[in-house]
N, C-alpha and C positions, 0 to 999 in steps of 0.2 A: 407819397410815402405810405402806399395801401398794409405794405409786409410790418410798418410798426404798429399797425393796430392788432393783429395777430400773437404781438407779442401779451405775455403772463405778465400782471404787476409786478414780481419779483424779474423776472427778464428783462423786463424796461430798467427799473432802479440799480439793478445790474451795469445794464450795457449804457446810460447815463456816466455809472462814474469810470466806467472805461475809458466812455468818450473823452473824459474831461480831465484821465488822467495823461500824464506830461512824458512818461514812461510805462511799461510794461506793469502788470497789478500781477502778485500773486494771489491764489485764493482769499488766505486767511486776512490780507490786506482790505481783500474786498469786502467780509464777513464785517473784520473792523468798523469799515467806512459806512456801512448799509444799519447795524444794529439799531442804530436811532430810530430806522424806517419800519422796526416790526420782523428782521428777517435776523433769527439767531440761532438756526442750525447749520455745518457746513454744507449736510447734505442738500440743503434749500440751496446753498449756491453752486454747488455743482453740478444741481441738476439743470442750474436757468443757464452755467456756464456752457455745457454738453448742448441744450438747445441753441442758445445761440451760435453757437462752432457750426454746429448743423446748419443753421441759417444761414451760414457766411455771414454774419454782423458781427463777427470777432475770431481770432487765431490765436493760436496757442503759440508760443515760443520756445521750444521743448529744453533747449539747453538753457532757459532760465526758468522753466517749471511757471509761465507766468502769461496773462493775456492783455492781448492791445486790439484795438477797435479795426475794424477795416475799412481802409482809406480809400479803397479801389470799387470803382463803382461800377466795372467789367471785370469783376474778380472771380475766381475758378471757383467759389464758394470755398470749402473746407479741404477737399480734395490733392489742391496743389496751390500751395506758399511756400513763398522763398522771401527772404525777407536778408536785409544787409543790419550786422549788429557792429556797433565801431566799440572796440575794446577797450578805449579808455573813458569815454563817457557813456557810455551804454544805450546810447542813443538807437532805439529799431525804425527801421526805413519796410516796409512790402515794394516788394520788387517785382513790377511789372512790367514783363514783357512775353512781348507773342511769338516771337522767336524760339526763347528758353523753353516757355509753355508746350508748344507745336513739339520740340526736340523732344520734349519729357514725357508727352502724352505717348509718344511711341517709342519710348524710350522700354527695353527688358533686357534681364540679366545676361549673363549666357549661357543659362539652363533654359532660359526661354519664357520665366516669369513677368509676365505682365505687369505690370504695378495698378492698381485701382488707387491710393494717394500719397502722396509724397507731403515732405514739408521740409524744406531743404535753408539752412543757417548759413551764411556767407559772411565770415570777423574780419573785420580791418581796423582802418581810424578814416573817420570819417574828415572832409574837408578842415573843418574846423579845428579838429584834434591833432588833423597833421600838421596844421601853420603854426601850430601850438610848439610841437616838439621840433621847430626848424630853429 
């Protein structure tokens, strides 16, 4: 684990309660959780948030404004995520696969735009939620 020694005190205490959170964190959750540790500006966790994105040690979930750790240890880094969210327990899944990735890296519009990163949301209900409502 060479890349977490690289990380900033606040980065680490960061990507810590990511890890260890159960669902998606939004910022100000994170701000919350950290204040004990000495960190009580937003912009102090934005900025360790925006590093870490960078790193690929965490992804953003843009239709919940909220981040979860990365579970993928061959992960495109920040670039391209696609992640499955089940709309009744809110449960986010990262979705990997090398198929989707491959299609998407060469995937452009039909003006011709290239895309440099994607991050693509995929809602359903997840196993559990559909045995639920049968």
């Amino acid at each position: 684990m060479a890349q977490a020694q690289t990380l900033s005190r606040n980065q680490q205490i960061v990507l810590d309660i990511i890890e260890k959170a159960k669902s998606p964190l939004k910022a100000y959750s994170i701000l919350f959780n950290v204040q004990k540790k000495g960190i009580n500006a937003p912009q102090q966790i934005y900025r360790a948030l925006d590093k870490l994105i960078e790193m690929g040690k965490i992804h953003k979930i843009e239709s919940k404004n909220a981040f979860v750790a990365c579970r993928s240890s061959d992960c495109e880094i920040s670039k391209a995520t696609a992640f499955s969210i089940c709309e009744s327990c809110e449960m986010v899944d990262e979705i990997s696969d090398t198929k989707l990735s491959k299609y998407l890296s060469n995937f452009s519009d039909k003006k011709g735009t290239k895309f440099k990163r994607f991050n693509l949301e995929f809602f359903g209900l997840c196993k559990k939620c559909k045995i639920e409502t049968k």
